[in-house]
C-alpha positions as CSV (number, residue, x, y, z in Angstrom):
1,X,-5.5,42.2,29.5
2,X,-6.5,39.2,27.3
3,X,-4.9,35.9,27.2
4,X,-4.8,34.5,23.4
5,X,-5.4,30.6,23.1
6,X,-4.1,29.1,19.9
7,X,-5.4,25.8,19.2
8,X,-3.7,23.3,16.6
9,X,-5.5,20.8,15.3
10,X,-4.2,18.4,13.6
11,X,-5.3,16.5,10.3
12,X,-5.7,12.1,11.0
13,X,-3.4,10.0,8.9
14,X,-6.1,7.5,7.8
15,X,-3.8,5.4,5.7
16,X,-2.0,5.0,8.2
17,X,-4.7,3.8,10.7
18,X,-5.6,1.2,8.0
19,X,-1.8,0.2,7.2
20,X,-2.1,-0.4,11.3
21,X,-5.4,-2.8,11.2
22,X,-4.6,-6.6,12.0
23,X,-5.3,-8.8,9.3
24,X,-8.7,-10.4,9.2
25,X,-8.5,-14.1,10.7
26,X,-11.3,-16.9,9.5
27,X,-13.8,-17.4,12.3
28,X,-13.4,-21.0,12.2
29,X,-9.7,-22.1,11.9
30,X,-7.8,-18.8,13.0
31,X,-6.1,-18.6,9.8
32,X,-5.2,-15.0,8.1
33,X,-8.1,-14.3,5.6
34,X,-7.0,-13.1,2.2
35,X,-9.3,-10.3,1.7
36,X,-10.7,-9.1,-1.6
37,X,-12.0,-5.8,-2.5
38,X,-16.0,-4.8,-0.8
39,X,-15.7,-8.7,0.2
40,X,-17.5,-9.4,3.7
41,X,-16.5,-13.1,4.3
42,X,-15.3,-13.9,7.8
43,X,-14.5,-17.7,6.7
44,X,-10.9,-18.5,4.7
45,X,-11.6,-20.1,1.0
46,X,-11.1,-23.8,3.0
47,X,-13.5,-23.4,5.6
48,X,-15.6,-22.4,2.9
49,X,-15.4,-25.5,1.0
50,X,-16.3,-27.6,3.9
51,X,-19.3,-25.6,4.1
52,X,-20.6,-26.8,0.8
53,X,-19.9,-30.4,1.1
């Protein structure tokens, strides 16, 4: 006699794991980093201008 094993897999909901990521904060102040499409910047657009002064 055999035993059948049935197993369900089940398809990731990756917009959901991205609607679930914390916003990005700027490495210097802390503040929430308004992100721009393929943009890699860890600083906020002040901290940035302090940089170039």
């Amino acid at each position: 006699m055999s035993t059948k094993i049935v197993i369900k897999r089940t398809v990731p909901n990756y917009l959901q794991f991205y609607k679930n990521l914390p916003p990005k904060s700027c490495v210097d102040c802390g503040h929430v980093v308004i992100e721009q499409h393929e943009s890699y910047s860890t600083k906020c657009e002040h901290c940035l201008s302090k940089d170039h002064e």
